[in-house]
PDBQT receptor file of N, H, CA, C and O in Angstrom, charges set to zero:
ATOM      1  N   UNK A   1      -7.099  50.387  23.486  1.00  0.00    +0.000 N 
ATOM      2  CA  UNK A   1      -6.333  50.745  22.285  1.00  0.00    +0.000 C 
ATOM      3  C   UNK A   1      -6.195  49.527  21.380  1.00  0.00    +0.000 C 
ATOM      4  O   UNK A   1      -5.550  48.587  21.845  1.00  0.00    +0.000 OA
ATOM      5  N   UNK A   2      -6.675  49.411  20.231  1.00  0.00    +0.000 N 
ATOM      6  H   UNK A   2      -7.200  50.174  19.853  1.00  0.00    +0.000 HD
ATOM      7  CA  UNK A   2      -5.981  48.760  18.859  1.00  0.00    +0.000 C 
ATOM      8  C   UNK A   2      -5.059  48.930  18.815  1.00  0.00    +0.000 C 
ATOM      9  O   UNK A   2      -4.440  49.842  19.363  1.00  0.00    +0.000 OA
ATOM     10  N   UNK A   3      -4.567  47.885  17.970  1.00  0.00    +0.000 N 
ATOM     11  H   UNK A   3      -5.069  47.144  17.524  1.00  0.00    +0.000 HD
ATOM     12  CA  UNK A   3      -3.092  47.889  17.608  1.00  0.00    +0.000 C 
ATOM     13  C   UNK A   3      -3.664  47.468  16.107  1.00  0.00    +0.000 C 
ATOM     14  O   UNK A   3      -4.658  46.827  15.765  1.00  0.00    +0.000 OA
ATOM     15  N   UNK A   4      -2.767  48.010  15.480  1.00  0.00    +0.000 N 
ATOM     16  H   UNK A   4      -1.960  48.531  15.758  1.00  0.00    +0.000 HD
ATOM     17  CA  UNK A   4      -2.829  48.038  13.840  1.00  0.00    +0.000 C 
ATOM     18  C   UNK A   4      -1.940  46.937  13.094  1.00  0.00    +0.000 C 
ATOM     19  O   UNK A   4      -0.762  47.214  13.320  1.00  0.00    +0.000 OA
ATOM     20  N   UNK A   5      -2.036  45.893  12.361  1.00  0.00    +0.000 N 
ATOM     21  H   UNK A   5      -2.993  45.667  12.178  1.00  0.00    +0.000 HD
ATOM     22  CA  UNK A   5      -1.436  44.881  11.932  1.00  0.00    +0.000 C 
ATOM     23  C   UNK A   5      -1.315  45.294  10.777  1.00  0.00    +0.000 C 
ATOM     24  O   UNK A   5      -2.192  45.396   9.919  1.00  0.00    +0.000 OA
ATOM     25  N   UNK A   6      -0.001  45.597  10.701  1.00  0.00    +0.000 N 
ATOM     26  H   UNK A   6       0.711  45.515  11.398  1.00  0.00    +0.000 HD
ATOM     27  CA  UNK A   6       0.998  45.476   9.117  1.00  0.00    +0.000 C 
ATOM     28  C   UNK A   6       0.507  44.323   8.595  1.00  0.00    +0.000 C 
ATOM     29  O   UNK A   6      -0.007  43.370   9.181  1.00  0.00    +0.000 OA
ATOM     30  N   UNK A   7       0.778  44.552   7.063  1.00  0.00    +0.000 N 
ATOM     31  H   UNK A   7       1.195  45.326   6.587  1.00  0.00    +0.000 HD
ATOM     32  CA  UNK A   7       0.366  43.599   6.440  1.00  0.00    +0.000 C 
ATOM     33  C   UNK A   7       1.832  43.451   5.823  1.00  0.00    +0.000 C 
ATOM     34  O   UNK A   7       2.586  44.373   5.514  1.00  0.00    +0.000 OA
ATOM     35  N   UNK A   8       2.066  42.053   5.713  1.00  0.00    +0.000 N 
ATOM     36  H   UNK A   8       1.454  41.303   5.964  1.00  0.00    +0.000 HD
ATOM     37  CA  UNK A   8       3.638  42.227   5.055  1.00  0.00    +0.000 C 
ATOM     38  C   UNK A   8       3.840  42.225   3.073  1.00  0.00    +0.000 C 
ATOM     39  O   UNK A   8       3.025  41.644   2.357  1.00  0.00    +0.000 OA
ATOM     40  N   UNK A   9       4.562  42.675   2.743  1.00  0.00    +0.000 N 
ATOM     41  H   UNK A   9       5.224  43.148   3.325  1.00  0.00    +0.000 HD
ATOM     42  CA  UNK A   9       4.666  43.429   1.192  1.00  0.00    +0.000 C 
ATOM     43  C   UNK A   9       4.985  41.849   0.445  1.00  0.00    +0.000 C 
ATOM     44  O   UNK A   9       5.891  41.025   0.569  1.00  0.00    +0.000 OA
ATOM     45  N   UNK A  10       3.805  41.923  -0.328  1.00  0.00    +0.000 N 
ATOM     46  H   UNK A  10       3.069  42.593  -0.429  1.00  0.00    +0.000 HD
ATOM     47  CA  UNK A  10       3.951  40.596  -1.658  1.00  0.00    +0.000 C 
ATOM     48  C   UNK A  10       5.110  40.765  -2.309  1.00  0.00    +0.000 C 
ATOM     49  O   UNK A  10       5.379  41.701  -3.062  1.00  0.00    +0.000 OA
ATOM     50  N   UNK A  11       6.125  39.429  -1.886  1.00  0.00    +0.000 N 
ATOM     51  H   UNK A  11       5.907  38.668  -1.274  1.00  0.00    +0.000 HD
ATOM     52  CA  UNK A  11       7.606  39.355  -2.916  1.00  0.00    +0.000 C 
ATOM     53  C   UNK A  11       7.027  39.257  -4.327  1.00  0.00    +0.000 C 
ATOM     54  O   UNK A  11       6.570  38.233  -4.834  1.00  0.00    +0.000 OA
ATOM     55  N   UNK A  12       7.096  40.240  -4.783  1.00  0.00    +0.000 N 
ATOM     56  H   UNK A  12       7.467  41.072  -4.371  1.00  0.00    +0.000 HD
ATOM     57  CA  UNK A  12       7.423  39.636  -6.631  1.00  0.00    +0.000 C 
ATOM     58  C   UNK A  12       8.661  39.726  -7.111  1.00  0.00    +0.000 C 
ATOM     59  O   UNK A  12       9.448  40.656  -6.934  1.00  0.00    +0.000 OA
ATOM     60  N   UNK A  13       8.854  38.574  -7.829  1.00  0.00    +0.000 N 
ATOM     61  H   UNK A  13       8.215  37.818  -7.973  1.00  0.00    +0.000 HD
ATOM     62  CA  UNK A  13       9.902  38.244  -8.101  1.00  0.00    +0.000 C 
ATOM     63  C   UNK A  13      10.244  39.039  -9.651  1.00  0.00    +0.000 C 
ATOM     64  O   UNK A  13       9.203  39.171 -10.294  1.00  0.00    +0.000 OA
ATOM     65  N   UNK A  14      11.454  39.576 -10.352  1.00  0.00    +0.000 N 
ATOM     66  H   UNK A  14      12.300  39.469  -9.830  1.00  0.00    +0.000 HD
ATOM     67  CA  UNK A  14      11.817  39.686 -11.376  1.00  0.00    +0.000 C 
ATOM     68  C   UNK A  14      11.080  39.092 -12.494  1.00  0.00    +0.000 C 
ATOM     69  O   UNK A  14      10.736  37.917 -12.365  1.00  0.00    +0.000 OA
ATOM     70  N   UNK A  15      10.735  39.820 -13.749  1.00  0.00    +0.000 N 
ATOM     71  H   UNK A  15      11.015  40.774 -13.854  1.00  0.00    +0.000 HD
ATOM     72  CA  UNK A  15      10.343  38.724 -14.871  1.00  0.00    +0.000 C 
ATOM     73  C   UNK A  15      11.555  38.480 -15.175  1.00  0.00    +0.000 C 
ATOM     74  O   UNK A  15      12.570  39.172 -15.244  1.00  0.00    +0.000 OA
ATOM     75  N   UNK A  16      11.221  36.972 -15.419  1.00  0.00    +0.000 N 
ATOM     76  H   UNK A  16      10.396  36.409 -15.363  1.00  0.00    +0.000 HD
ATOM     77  CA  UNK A  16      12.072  35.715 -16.087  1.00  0.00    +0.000 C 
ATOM     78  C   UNK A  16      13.088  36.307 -17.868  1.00  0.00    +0.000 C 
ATOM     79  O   UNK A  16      12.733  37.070 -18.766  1.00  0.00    +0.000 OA
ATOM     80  N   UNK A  17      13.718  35.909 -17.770  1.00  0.00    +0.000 N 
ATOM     81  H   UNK A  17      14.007  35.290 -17.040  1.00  0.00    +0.000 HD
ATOM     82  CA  UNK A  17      14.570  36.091 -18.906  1.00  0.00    +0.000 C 
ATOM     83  C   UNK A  17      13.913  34.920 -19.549  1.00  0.00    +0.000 C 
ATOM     84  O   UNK A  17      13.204  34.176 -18.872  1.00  0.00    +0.000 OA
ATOM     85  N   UNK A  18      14.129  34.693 -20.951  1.00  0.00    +0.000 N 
ATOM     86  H   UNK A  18      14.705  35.297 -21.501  1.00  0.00    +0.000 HD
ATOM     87  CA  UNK A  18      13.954  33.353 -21.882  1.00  0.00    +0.000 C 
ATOM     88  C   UNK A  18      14.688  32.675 -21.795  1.00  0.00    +0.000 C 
ATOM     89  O   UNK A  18      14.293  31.795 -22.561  1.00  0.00    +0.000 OA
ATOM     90  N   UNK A  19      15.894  32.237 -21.262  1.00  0.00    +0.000 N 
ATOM     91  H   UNK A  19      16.215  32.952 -20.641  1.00  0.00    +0.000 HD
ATOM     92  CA  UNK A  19      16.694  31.188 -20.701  1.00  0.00    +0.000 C 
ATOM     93  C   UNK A  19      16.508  31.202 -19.543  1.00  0.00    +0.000 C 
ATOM     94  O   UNK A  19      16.897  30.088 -19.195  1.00  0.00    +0.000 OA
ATOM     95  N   UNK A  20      16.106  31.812 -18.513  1.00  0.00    +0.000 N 
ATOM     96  H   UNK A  20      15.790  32.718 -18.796  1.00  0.00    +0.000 HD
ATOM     97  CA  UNK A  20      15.277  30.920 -17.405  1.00  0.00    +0.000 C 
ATOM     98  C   UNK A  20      14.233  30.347 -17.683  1.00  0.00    +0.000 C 
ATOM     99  O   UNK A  20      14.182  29.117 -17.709  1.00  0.00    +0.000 OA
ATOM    100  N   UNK A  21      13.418  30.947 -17.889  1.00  0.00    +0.000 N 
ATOM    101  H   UNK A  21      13.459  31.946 -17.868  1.00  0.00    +0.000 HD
ATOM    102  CA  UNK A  21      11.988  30.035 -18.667  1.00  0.00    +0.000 C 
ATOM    103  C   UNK A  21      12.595  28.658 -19.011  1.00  0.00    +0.000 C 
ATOM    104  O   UNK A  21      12.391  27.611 -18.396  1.00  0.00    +0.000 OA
ATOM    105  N   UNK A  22      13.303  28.818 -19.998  1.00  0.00    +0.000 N 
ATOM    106  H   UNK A  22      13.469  29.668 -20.498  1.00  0.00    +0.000 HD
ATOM    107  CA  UNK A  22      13.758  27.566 -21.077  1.00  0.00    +0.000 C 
ATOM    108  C   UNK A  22      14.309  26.282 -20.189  1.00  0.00    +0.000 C 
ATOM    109  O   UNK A  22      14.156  25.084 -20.424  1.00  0.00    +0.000 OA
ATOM    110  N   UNK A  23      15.032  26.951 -19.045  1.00  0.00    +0.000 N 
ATOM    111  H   UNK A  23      15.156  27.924 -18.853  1.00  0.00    +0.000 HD
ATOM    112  CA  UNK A  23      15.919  26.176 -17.901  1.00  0.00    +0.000 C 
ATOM    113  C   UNK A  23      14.619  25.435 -17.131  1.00  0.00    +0.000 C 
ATOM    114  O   UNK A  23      14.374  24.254 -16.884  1.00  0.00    +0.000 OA
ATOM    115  N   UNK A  24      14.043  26.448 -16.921  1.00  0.00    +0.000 N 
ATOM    116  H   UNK A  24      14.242  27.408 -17.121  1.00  0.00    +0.000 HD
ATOM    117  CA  UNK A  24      13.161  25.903 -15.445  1.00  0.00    +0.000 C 
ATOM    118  C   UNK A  24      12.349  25.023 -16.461  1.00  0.00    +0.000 C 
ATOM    119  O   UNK A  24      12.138  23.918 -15.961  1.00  0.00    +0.000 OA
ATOM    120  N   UNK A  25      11.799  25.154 -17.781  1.00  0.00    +0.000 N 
ATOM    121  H   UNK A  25      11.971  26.051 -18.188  1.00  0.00    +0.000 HD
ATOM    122  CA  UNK A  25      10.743  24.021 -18.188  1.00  0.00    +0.000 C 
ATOM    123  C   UNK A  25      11.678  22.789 -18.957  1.00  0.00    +0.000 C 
ATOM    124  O   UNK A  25      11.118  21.874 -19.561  1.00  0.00    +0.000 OA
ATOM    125  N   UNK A  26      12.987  22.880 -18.865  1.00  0.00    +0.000 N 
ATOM    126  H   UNK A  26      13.442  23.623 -18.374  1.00  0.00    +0.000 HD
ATOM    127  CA  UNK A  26      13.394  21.986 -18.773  1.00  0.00    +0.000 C 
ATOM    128  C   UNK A  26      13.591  21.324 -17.483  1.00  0.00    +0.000 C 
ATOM    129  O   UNK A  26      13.058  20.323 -17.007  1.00  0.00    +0.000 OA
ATOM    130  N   UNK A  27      14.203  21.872 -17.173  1.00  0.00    +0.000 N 
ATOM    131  H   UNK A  27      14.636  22.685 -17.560  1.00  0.00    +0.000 HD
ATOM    132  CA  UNK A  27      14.516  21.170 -15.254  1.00  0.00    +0.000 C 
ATOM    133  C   UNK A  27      13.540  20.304 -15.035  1.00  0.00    +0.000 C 
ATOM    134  O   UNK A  27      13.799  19.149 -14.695  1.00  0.00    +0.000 OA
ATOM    135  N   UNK A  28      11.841  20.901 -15.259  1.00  0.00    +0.000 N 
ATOM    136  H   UNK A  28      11.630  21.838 -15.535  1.00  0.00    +0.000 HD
ATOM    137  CA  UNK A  28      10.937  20.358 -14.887  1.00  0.00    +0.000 C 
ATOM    138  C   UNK A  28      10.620  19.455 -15.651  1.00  0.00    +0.000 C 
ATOM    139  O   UNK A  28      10.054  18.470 -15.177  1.00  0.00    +0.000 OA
ATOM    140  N   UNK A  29      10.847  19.518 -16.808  1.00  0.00    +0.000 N 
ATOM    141  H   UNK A  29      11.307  20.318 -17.194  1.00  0.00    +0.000 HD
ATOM    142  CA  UNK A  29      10.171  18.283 -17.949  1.00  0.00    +0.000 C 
ATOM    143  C   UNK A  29      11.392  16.780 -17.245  1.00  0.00    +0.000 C 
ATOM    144  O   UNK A  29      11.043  15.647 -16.913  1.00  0.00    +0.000 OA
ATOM    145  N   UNK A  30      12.379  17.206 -17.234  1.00  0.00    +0.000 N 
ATOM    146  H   UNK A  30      12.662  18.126 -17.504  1.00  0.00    +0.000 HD
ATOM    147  CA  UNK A  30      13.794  16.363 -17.326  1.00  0.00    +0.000 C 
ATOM    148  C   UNK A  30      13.164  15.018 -15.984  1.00  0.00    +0.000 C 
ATOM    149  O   UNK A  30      12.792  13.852 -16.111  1.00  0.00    +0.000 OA
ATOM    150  N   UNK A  31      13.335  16.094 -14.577  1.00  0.00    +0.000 N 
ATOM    151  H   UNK A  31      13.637  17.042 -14.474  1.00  0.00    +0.000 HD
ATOM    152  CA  UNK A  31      12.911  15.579 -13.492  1.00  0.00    +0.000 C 
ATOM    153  C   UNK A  31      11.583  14.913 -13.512  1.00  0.00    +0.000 C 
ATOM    154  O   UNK A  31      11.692  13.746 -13.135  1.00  0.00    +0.000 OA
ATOM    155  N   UNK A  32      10.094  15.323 -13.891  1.00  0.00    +0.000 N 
ATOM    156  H   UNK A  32      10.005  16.271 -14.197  1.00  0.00    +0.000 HD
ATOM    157  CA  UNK A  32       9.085  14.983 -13.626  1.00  0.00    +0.000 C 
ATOM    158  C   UNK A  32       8.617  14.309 -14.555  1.00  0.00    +0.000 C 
ATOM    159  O   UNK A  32       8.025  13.310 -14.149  1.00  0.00    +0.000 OA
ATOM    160  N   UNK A  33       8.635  14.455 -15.814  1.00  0.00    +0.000 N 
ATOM    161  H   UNK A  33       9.116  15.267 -16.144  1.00  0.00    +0.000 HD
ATOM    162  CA  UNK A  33       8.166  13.990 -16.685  1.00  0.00    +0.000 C 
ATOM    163  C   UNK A  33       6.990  14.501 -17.326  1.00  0.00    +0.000 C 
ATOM    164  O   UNK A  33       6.435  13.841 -18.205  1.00  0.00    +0.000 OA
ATOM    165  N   UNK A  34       6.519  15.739 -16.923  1.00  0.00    +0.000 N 
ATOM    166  H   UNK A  34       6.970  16.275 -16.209  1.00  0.00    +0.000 HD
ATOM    167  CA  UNK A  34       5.649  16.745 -16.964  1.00  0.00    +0.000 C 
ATOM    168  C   UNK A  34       5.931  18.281 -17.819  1.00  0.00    +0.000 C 
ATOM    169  O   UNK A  34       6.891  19.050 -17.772  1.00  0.00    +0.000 OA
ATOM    170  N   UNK A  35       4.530  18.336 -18.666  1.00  0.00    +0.000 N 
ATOM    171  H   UNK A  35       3.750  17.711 -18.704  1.00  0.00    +0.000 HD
ATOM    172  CA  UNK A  35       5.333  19.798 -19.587  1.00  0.00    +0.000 C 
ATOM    173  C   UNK A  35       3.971  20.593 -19.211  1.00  0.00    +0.000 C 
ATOM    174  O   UNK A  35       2.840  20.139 -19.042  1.00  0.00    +0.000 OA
ATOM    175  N   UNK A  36       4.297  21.509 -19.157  1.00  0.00    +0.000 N 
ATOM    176  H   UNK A  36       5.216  21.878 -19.294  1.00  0.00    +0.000 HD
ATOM    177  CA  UNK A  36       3.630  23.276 -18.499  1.00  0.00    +0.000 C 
ATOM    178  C   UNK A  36       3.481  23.908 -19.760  1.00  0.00    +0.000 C 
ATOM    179  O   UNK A  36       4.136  23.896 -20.802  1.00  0.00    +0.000 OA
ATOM    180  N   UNK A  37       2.359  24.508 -19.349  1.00  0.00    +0.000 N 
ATOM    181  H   UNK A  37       1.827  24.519 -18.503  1.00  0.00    +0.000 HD
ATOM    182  CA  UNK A  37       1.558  25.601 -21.176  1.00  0.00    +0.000 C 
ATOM    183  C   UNK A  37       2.119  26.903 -21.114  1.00  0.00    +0.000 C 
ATOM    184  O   UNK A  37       2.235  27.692 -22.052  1.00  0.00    +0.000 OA
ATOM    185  N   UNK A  38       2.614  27.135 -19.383  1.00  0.00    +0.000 N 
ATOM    186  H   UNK A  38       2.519  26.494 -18.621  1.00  0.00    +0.000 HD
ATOM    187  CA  UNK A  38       3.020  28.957 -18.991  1.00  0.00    +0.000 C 
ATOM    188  C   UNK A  38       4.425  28.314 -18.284  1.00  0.00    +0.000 C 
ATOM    189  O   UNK A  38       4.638  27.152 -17.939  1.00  0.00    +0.000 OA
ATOM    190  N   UNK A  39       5.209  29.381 -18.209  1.00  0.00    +0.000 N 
ATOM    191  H   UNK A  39       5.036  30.325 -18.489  1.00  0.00    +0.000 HD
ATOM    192  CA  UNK A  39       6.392  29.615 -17.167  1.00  0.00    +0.000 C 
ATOM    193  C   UNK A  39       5.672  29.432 -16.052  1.00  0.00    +0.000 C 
ATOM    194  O   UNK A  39       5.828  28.559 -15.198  1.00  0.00    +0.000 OA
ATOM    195  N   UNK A  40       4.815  30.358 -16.099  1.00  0.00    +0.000 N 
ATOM    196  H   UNK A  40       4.688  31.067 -16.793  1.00  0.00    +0.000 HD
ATOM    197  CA  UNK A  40       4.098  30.389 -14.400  1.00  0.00    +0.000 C 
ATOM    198  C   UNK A  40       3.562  28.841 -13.499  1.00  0.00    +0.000 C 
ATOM    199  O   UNK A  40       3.788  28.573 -12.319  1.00  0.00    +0.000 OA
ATOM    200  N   UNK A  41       2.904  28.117 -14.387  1.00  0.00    +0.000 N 
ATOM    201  H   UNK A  41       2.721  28.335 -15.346  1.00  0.00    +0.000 HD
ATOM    202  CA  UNK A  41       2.393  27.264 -14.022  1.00  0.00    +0.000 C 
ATOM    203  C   UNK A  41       3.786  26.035 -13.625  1.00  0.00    +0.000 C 
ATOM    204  O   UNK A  41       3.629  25.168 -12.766  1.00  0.00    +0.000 OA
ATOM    205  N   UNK A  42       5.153  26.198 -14.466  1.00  0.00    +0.000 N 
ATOM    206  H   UNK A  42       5.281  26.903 -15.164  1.00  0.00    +0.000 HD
ATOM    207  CA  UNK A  42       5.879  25.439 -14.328  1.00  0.00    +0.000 C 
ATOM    208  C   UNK A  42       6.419  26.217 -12.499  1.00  0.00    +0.000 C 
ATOM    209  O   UNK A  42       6.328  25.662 -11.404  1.00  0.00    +0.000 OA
ATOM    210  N   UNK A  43       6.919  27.541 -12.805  1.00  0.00    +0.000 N 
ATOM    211  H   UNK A  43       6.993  27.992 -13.694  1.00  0.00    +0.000 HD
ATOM    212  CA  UNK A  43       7.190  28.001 -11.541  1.00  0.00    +0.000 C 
ATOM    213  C   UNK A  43       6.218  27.443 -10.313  1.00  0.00    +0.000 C 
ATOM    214  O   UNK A  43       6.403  26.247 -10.092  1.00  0.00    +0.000 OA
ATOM    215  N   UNK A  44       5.642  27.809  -9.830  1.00  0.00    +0.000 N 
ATOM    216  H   UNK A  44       5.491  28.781 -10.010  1.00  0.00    +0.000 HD
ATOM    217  CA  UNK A  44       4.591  27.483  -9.292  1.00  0.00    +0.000 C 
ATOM    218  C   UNK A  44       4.375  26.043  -9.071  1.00  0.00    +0.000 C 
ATOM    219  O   UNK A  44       3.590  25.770  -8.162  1.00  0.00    +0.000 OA
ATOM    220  N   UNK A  45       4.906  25.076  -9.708  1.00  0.00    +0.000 N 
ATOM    221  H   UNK A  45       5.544  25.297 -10.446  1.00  0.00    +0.000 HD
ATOM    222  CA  UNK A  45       4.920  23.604  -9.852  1.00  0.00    +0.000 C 
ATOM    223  C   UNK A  45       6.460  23.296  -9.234  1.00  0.00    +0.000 C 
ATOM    224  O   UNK A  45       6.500  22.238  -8.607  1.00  0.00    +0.000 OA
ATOM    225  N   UNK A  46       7.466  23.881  -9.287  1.00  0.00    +0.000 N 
ATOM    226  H   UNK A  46       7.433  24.741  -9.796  1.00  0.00    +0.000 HD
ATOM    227  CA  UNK A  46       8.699  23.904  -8.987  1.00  0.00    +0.000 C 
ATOM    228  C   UNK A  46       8.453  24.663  -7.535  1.00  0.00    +0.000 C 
ATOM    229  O   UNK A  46       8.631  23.688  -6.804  1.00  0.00    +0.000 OA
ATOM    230  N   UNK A  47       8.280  25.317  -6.997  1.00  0.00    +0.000 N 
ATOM    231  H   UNK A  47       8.135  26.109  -7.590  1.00  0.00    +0.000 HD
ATOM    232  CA  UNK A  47       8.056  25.786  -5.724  1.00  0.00    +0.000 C 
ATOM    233  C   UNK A  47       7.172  24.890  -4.901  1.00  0.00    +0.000 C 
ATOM    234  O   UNK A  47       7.521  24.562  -3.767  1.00  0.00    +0.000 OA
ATOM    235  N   UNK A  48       6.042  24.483  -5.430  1.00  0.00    +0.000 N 
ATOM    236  H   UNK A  48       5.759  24.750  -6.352  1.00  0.00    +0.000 HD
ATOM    237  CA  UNK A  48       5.507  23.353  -4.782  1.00  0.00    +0.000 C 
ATOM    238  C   UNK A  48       6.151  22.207  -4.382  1.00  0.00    +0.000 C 
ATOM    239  O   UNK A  48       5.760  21.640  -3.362  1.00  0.00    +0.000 OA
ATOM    240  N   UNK A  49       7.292  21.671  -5.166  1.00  0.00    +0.000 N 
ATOM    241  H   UNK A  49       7.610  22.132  -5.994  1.00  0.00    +0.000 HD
ATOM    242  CA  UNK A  49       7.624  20.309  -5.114  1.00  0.00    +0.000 C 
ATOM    243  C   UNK A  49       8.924  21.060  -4.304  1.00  0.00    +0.000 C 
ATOM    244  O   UNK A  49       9.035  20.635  -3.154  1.00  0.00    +0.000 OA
ATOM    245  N   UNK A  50       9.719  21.879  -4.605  1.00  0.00    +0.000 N 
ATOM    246  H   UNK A  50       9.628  22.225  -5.539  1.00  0.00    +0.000 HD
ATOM    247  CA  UNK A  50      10.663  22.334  -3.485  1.00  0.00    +0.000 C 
ATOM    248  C   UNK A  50      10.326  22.587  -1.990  1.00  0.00    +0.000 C 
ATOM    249  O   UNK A  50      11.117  22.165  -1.146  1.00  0.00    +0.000 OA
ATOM    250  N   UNK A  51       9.485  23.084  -1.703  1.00  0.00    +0.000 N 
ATOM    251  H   UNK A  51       8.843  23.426  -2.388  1.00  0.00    +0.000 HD
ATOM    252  CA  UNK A  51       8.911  23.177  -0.483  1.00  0.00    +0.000 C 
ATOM    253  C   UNK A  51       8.349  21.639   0.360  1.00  0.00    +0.000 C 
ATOM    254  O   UNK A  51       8.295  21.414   1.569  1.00  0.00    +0.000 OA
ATOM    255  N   UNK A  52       7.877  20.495  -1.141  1.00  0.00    +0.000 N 
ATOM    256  H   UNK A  52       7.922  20.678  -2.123  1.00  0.00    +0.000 HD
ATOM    257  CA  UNK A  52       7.417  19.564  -0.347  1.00  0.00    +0.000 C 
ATOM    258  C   UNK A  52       8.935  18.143  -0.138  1.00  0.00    +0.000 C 
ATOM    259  O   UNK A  52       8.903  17.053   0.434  1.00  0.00    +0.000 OA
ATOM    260  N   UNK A  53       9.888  18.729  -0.769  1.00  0.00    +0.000 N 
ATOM    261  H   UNK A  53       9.915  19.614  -1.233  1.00  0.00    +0.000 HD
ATOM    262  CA  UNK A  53      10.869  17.903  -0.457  1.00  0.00    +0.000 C 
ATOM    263  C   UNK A  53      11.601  17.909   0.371  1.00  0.00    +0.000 C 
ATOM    264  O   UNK A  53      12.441  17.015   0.459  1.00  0.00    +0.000 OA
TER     265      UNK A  53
């Protein structure tokens, strides 16, 4: 007998309001010294460095 492996369900997260956006690419500019072309790319840059701290 197989056994069948669930696959577990991709978190997506809420779209961003424009003051999160605005927050998080500040947060990130403030801290890093670094500016992002998308929300996404800043997100995604902020999860990276949270996870590696």
């Amino acid at each position: 007998m197989s056994k069948t492996v669930k696959q577990k369900p991709k978190l997506k997260s809420p779209p961003l309001t424009l003051k999160e956006i605005a927050d998080v690419k500040a947060a990130l500019k403030e801290k890093r010294g670094r500016v992002f072309k998308t929300p996404e790319e800043a997100i995604t840059d902020l999860h990276k460095f949270v996870a590696n701290s």
